[in-house]
mmCIF file as Biopython writes it, N, C-alpha, C and O atoms, coordinates in Angstrom:
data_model
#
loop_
_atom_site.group_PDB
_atom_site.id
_atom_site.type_symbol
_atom_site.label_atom_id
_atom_site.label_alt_id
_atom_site.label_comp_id
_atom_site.label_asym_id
_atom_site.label_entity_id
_atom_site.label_seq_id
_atom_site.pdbx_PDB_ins_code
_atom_site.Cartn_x
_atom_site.Cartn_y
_atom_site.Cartn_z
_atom_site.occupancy
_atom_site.B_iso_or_equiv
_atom_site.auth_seq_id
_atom_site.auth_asym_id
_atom_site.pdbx_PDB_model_num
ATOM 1   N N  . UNK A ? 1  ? -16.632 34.977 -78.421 1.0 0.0 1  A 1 
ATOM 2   C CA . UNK A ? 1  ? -16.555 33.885 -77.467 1.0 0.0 1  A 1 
ATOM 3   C C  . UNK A ? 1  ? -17.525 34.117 -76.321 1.0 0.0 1  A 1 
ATOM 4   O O  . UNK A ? 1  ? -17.698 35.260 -75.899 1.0 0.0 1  A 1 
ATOM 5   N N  . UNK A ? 2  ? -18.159 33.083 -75.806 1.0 0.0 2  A 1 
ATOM 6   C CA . UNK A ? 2  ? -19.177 33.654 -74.645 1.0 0.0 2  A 1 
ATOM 7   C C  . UNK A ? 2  ? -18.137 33.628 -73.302 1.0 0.0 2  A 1 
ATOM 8   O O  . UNK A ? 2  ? -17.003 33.150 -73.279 1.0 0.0 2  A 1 
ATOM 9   N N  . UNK A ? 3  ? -18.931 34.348 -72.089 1.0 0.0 3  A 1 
ATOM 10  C CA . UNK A ? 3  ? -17.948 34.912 -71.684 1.0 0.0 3  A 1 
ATOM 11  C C  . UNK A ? 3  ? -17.317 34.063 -70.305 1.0 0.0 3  A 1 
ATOM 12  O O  . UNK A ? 3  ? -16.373 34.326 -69.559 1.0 0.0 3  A 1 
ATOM 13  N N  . UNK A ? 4  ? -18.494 32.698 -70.345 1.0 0.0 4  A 1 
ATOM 14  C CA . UNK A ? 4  ? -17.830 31.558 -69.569 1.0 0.0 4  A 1 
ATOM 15  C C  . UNK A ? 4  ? -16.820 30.715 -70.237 1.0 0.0 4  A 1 
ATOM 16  O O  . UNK A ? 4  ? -16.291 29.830 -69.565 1.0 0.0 4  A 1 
ATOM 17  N N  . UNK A ? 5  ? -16.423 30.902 -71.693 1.0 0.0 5  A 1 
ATOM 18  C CA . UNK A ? 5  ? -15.340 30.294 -71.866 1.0 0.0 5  A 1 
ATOM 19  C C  . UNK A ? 5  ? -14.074 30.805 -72.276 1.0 0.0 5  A 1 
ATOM 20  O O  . UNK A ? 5  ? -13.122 30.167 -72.726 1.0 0.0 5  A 1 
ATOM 21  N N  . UNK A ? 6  ? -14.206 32.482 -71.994 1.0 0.0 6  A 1 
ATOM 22  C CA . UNK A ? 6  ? -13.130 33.394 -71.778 1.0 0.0 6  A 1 
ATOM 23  C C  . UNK A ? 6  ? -12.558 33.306 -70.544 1.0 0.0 6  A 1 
ATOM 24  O O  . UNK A ? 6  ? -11.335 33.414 -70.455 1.0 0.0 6  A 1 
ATOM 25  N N  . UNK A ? 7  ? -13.536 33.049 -69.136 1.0 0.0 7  A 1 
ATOM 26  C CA . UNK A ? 7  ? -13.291 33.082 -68.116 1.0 0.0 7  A 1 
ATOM 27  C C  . UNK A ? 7  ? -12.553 31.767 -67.948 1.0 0.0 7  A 1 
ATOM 28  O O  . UNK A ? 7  ? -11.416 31.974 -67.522 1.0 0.0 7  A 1 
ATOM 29  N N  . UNK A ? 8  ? -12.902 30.102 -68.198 1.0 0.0 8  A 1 
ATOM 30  C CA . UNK A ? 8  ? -12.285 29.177 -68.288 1.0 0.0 8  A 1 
ATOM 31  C C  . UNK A ? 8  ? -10.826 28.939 -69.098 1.0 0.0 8  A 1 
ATOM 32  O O  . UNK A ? 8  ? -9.999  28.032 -69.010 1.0 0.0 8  A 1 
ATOM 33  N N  . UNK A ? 9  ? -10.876 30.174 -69.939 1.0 0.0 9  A 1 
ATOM 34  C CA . UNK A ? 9  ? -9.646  30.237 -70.945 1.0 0.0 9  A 1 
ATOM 35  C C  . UNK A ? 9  ? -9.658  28.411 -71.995 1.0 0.0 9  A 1 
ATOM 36  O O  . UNK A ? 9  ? -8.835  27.556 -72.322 1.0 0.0 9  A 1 
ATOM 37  N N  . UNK A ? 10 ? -11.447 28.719 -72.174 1.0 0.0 10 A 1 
ATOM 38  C CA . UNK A ? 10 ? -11.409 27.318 -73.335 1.0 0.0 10 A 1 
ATOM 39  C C  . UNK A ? 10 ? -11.182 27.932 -74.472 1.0 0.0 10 A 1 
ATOM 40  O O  . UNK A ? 10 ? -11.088 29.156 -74.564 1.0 0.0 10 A 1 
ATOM 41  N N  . UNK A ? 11 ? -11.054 26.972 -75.615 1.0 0.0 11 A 1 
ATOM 42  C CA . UNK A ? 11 ? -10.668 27.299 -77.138 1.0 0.0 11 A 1 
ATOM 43  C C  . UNK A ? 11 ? -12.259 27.031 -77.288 1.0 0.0 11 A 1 
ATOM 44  O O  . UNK A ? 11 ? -12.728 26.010 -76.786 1.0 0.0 11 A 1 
ATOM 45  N N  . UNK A ? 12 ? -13.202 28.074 -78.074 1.0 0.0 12 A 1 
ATOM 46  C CA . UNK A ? 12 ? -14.653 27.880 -78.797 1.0 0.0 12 A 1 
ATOM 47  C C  . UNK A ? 12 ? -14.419 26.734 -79.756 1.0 0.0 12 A 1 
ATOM 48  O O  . UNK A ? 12 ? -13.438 26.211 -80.285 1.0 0.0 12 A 1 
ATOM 49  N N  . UNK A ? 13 ? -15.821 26.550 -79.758 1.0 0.0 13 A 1 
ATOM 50  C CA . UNK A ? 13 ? -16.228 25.503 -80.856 1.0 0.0 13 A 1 
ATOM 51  C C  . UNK A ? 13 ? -17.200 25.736 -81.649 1.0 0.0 13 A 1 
ATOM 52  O O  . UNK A ? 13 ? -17.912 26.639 -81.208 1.0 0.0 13 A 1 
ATOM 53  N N  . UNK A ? 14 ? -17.567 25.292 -82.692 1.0 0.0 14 A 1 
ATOM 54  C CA . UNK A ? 14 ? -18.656 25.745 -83.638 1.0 0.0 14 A 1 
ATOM 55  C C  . UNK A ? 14 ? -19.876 24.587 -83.409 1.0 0.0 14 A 1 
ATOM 56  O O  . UNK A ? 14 ? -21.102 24.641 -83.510 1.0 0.0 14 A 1 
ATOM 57  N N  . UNK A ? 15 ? -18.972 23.572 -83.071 1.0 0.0 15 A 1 
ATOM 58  C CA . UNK A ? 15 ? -20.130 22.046 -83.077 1.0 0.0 15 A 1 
ATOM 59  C C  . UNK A ? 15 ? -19.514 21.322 -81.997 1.0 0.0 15 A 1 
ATOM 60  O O  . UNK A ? 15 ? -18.363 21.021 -81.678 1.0 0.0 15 A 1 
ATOM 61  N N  . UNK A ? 16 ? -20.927 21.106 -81.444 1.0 0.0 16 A 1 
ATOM 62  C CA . UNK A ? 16 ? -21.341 20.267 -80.281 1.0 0.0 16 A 1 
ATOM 63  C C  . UNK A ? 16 ? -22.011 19.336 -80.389 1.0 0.0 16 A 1 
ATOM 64  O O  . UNK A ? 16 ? -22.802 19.484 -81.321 1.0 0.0 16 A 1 
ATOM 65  N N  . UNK A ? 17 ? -22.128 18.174 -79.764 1.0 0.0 17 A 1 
ATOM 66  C CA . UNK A ? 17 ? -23.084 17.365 -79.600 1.0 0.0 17 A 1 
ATOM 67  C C  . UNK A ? 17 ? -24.733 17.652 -78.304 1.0 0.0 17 A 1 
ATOM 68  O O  . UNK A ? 17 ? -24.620 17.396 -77.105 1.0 0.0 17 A 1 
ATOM 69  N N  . UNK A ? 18 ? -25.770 18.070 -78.782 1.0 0.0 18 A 1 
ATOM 70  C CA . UNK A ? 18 ? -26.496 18.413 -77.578 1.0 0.0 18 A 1 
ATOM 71  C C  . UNK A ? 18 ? -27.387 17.283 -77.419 1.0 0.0 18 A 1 
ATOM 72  O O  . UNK A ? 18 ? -27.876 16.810 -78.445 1.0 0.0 18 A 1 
ATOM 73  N N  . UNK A ? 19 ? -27.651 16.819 -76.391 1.0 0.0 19 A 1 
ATOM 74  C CA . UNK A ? 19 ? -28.643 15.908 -75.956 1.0 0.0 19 A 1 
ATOM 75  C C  . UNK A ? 19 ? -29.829 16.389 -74.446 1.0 0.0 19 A 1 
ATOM 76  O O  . UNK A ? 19 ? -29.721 16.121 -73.249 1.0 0.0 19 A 1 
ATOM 77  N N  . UNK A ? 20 ? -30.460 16.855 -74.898 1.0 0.0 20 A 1 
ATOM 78  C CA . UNK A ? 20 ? -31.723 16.467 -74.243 1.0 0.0 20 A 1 
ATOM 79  C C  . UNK A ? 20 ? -32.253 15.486 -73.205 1.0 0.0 20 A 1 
ATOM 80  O O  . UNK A ? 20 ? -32.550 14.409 -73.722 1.0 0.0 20 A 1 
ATOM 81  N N  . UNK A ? 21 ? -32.427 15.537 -72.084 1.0 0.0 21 A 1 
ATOM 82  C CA . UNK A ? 21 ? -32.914 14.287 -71.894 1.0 0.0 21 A 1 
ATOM 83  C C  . UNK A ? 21 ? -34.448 15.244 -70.798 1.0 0.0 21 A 1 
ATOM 84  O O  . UNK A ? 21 ? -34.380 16.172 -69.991 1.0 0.0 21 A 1 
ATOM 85  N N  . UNK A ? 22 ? -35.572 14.482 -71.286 1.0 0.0 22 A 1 
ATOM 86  C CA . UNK A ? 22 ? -36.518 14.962 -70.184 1.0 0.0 22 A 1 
ATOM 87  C C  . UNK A ? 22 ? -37.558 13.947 -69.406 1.0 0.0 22 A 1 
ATOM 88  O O  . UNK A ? 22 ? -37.740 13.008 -70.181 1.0 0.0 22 A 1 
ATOM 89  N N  . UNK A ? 23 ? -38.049 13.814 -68.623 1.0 0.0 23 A 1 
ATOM 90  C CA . UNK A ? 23 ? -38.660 12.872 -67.669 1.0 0.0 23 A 1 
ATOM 91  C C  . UNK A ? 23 ? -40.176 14.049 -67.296 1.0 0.0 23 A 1 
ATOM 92  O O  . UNK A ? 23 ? -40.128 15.217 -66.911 1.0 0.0 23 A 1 
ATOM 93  N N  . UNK A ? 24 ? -41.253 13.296 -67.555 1.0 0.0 24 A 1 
ATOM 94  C CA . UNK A ? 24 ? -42.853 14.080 -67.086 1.0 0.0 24 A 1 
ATOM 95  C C  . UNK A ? 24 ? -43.284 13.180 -66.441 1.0 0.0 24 A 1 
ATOM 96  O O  . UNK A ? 24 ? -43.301 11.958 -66.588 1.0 0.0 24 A 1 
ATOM 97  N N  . UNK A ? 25 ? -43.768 14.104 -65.433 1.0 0.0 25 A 1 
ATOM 98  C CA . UNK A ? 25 ? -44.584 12.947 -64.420 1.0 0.0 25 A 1 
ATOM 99  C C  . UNK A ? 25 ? -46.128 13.896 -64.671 1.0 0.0 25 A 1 
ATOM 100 O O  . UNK A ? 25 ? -46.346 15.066 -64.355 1.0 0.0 25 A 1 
ATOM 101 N N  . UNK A ? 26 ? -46.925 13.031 -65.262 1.0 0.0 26 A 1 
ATOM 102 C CA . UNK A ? 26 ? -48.829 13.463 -65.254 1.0 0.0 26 A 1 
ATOM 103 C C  . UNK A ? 26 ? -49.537 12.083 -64.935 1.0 0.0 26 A 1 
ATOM 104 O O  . UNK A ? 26 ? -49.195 10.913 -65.105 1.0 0.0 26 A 1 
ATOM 105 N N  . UNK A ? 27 ? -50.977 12.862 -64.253 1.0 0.0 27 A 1 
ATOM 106 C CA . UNK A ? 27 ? -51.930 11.730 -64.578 1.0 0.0 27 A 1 
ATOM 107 C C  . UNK A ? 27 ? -52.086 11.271 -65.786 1.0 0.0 27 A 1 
ATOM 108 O O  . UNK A ? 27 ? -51.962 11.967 -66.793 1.0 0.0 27 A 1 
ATOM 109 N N  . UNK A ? 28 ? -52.454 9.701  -65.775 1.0 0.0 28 A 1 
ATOM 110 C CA . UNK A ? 28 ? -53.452 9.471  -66.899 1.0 0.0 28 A 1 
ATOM 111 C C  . UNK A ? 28 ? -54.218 10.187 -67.533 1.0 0.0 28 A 1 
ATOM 112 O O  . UNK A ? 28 ? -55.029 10.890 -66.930 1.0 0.0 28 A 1 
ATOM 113 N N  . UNK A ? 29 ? -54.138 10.177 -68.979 1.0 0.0 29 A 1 
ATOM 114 C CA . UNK A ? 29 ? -55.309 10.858 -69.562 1.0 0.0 29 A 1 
ATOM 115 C C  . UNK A ? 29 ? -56.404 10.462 -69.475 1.0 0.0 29 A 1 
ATOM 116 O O  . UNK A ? 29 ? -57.201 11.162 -70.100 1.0 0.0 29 A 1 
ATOM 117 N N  . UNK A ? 30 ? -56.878 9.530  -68.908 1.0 0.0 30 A 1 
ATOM 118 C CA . UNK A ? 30 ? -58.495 9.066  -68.971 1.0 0.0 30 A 1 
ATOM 119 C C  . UNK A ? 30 ? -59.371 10.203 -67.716 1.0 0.0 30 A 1 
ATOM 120 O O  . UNK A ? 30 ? -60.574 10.385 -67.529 1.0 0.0 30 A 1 
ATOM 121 N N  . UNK A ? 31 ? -57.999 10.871 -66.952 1.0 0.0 31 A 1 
ATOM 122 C CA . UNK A ? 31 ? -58.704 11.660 -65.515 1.0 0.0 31 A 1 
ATOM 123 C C  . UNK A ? 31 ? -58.718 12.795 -66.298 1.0 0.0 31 A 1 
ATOM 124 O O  . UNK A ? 31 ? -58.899 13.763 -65.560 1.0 0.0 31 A 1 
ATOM 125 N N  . UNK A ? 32 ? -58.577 13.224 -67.810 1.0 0.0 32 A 1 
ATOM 126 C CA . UNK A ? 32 ? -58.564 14.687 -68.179 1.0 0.0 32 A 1 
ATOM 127 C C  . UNK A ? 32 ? -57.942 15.543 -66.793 1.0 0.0 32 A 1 
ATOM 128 O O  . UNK A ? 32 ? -58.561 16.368 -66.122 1.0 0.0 32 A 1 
ATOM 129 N N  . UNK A ? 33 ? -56.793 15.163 -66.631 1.0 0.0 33 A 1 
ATOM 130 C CA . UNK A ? 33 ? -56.380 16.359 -66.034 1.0 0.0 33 A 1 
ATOM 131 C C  . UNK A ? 33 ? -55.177 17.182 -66.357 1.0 0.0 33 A 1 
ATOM 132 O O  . UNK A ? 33 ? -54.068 16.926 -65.887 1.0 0.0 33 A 1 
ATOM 133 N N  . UNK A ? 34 ? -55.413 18.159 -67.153 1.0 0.0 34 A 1 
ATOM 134 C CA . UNK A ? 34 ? -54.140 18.944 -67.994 1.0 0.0 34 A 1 
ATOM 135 C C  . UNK A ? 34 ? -52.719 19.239 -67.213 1.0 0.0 34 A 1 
ATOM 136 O O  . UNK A ? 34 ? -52.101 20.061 -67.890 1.0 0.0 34 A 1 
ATOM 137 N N  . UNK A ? 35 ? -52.103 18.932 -66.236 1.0 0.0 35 A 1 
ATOM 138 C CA . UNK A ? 35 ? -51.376 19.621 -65.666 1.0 0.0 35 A 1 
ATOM 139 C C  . UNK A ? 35 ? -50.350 18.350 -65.554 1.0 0.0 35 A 1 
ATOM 140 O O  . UNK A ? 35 ? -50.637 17.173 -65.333 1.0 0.0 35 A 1 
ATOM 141 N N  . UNK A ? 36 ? -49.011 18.971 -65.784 1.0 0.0 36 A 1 
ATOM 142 C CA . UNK A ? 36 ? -47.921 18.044 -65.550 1.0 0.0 36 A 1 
ATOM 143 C C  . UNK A ? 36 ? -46.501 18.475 -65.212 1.0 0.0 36 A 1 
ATOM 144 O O  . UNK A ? 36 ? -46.360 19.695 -65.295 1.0 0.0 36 A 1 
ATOM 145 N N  . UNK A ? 37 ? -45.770 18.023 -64.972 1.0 0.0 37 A 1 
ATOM 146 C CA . UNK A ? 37 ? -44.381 18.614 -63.711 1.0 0.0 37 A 1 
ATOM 147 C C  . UNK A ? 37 ? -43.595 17.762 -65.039 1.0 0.0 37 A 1 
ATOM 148 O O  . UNK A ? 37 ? -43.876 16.732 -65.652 1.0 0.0 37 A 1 
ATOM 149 N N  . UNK A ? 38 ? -42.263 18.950 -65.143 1.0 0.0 38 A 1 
ATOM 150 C CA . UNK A ? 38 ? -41.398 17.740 -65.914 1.0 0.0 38 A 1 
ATOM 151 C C  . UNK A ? 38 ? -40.061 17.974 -64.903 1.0 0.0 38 A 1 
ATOM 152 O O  . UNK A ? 38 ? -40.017 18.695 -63.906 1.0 0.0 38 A 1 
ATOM 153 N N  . UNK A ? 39 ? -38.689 16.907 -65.634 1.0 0.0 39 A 1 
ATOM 154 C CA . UNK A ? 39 ? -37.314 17.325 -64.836 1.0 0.0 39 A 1 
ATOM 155 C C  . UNK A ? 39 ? -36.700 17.643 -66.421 1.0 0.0 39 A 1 
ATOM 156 O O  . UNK A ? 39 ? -37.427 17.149 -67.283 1.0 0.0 39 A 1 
ATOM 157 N N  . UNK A ? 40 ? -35.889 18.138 -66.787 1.0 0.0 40 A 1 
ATOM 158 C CA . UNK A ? 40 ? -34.549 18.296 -67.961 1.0 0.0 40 A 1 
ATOM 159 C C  . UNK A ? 40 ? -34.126 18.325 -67.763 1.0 0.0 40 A 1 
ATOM 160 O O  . UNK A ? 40 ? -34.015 18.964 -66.717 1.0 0.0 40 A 1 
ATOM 161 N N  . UNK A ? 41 ? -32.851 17.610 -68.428 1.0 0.0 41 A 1 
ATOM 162 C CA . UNK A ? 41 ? -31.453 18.233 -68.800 1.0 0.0 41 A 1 
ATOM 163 C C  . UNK A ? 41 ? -30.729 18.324 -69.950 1.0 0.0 41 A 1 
ATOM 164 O O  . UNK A ? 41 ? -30.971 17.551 -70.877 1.0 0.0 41 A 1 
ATOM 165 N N  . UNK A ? 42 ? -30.084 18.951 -70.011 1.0 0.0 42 A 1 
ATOM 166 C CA . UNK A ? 42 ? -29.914 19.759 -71.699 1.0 0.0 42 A 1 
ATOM 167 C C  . UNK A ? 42 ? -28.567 19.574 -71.129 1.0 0.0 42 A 1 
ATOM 168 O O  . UNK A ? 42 ? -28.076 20.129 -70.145 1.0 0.0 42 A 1 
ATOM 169 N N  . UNK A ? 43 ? -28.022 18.635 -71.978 1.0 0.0 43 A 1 
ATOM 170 C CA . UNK A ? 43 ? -26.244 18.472 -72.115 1.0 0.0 43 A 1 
ATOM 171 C C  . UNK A ? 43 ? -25.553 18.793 -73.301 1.0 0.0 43 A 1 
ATOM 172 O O  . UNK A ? 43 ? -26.016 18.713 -74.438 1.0 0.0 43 A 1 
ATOM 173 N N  . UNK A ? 44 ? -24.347 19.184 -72.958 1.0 0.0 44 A 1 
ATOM 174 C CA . UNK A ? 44 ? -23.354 19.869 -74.579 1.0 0.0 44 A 1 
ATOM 175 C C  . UNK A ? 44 ? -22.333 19.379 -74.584 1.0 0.0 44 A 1 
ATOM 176 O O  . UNK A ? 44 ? -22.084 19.858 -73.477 1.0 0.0 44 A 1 
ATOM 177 N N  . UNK A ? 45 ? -21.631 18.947 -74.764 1.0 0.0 45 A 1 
ATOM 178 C CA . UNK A ? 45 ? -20.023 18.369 -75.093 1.0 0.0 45 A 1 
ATOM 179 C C  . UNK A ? 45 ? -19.693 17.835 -76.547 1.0 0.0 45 A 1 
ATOM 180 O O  . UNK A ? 45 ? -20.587 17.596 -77.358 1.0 0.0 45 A 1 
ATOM 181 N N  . UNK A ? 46 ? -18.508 17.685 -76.787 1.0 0.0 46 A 1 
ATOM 182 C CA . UNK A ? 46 ? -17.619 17.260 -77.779 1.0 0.0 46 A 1 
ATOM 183 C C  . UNK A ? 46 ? -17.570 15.902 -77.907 1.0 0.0 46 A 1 
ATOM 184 O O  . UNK A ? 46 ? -16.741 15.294 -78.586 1.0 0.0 46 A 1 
ATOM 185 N N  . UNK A ? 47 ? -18.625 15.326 -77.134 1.0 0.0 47 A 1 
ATOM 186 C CA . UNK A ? 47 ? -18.814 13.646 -77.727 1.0 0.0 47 A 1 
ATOM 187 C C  . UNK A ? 47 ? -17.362 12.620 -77.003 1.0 0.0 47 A 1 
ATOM 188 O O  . UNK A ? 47 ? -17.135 11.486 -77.425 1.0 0.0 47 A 1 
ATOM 189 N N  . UNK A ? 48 ? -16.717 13.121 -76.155 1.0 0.0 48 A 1 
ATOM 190 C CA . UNK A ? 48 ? -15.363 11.972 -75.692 1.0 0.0 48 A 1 
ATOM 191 C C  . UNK A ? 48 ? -14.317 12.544 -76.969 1.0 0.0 48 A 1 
ATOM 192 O O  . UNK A ? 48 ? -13.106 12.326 -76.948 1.0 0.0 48 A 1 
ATOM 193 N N  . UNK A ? 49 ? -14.854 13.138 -77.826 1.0 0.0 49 A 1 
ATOM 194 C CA . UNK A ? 49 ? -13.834 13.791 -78.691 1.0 0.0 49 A 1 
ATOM 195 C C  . UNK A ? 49 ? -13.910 13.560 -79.773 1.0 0.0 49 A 1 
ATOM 196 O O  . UNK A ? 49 ? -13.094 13.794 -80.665 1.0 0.0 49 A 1 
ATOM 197 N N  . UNK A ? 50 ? -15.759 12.650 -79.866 1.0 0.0 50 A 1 
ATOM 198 C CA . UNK A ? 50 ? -15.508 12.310 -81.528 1.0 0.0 50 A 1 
ATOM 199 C C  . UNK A ? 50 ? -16.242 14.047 -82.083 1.0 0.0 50 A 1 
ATOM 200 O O  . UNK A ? 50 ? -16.924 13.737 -83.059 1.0 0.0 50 A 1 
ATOM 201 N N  . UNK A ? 51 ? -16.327 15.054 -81.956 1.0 0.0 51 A 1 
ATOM 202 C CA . UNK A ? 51 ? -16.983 15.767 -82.400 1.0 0.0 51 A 1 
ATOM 203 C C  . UNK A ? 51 ? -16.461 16.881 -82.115 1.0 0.0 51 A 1 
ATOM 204 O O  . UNK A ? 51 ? -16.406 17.662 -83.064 1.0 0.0 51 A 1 
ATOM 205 N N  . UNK A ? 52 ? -15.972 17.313 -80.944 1.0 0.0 52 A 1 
ATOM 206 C CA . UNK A ? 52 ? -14.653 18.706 -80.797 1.0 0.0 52 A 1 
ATOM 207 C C  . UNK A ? 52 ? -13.925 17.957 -79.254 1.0 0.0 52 A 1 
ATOM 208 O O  . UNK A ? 52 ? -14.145 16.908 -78.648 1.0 0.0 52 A 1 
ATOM 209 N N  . UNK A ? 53 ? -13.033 19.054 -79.060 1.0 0.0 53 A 1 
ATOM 210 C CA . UNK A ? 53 ? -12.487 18.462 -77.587 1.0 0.0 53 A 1 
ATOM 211 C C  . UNK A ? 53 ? -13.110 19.368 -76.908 1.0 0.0 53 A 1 
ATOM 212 O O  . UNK A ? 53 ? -12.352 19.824 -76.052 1.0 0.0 53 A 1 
ATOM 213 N N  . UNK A ? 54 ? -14.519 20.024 -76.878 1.0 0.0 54 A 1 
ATOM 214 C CA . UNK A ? 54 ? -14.618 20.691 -75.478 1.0 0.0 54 A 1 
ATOM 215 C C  . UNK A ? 54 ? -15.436 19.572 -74.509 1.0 0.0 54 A 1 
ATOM 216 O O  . UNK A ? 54 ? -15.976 18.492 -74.749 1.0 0.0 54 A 1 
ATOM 217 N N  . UNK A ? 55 ? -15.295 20.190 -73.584 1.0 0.0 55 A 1 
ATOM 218 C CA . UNK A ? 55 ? -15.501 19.526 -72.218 1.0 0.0 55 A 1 
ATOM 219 C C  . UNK A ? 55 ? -17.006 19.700 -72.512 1.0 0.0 55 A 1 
ATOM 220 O O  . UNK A ? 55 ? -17.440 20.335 -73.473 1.0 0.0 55 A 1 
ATOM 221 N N  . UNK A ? 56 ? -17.912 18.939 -71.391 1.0 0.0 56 A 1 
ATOM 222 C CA . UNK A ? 56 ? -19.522 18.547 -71.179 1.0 0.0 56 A 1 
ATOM 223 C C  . UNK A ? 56 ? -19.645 19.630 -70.342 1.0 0.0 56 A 1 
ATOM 224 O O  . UNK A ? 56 ? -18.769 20.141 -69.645 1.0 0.0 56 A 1 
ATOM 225 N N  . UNK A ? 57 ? -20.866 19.958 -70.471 1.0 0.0 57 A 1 
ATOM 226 C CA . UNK A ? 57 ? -21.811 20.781 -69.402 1.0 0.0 57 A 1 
ATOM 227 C C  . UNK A ? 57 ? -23.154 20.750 -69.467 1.0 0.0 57 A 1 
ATOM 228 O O  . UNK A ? 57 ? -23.728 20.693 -70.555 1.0 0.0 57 A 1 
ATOM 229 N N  . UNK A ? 58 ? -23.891 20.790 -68.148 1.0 0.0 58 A 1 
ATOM 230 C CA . UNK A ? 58 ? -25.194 20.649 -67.856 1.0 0.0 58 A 1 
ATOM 231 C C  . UNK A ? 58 ? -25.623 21.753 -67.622 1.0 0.0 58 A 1 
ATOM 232 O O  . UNK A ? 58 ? -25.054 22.758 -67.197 1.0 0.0 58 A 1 
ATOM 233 N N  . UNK A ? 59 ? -27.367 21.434 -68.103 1.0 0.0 59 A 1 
ATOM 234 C CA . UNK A ? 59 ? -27.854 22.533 -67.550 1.0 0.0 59 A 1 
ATOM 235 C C  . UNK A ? 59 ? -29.301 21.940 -66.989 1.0 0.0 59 A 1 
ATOM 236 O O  . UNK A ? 59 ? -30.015 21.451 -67.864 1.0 0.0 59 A 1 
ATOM 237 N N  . UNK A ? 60 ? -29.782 21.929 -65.722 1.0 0.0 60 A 1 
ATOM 238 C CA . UNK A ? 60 ? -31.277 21.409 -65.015 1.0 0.0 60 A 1 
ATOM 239 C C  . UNK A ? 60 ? -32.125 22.405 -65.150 1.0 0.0 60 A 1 
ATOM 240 O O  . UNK A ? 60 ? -32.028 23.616 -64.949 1.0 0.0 60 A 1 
ATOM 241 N N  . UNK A ? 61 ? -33.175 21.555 -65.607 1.0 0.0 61 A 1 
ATOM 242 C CA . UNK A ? 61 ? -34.778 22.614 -65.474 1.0 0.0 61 A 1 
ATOM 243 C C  . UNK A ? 61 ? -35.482 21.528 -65.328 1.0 0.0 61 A 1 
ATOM 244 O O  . UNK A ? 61 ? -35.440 20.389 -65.792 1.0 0.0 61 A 1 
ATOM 245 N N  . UNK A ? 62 ? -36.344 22.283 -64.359 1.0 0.0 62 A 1 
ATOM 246 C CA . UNK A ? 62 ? -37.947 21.834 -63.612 1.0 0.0 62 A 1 
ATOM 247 C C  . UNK A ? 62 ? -39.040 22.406 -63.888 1.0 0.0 62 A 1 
ATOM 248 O O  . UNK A ? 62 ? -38.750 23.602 -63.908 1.0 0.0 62 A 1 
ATOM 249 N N  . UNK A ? 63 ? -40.193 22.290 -64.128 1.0 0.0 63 A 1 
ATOM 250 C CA . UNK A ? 63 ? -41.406 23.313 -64.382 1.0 0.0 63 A 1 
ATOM 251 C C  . UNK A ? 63 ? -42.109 22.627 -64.350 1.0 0.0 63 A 1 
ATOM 252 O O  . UNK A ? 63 ? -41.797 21.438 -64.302 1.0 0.0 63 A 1 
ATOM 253 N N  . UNK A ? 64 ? -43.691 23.121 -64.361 1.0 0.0 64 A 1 
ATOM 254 C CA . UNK A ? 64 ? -45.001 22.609 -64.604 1.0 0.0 64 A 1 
ATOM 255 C C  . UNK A ? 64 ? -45.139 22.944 -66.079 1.0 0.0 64 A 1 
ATOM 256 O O  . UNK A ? 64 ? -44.426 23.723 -66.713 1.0 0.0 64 A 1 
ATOM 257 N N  . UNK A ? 65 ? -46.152 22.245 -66.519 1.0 0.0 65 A 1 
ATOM 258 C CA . UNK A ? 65 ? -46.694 22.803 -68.136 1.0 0.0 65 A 1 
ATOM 259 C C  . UNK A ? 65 ? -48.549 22.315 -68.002 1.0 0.0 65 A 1 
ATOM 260 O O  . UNK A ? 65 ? -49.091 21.668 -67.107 1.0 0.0 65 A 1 
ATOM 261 N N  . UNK A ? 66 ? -48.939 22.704 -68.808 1.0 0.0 66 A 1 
ATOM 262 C CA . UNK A ? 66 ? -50.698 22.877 -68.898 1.0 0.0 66 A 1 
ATOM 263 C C  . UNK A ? 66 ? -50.706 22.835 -70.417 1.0 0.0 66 A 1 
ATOM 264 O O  . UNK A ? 66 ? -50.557 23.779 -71.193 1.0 0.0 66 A 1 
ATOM 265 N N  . UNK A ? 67 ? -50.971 21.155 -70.766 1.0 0.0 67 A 1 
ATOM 266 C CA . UNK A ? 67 ? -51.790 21.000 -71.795 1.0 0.0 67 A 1 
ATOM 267 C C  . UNK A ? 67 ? -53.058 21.515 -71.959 1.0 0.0 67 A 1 
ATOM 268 O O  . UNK A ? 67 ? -53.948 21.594 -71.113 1.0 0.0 67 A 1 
ATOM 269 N N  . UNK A ? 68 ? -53.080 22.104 -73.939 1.0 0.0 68 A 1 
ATOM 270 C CA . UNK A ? 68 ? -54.327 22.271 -74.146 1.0 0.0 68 A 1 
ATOM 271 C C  . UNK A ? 68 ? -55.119 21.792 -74.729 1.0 0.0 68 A 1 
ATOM 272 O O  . UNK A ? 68 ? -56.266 22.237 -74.695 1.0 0.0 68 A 1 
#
């Protein structure tokens, strides 16, 4: 069991629903300029329960990236 859901005293699950969601902000490609900022978020839950009963959780990430 990992050890945030020992600490929550959840029941594990084998299957989750994960969804992704990400947003990039770059120039246009016509300015060739390789560099771009994104936002994420990477969500997990049991779907409202069509898929297990665990509860949702987020996780945020920010970064730059450099196309090549």
């Amino acid at each position: 069991r990992p050890p945030l859901e020992q600490r929550t005293h959840q029941d594990p699950t084998n299957l989750l629903l994960f969804l992704p969601i990400e947003l990039t902000f770059a120039p246009p490609r016509r300015y060739d300029i390789p560099w771009e900022t994104f936002f994420r978020v990477h969500h997990r839950s049991g779907a409202f329960g069509l898929v297990s009963n665990a509860r949702g959780s987020d996780f945020i990430a920010t970064g730059i990236r450099y196309r090549f």
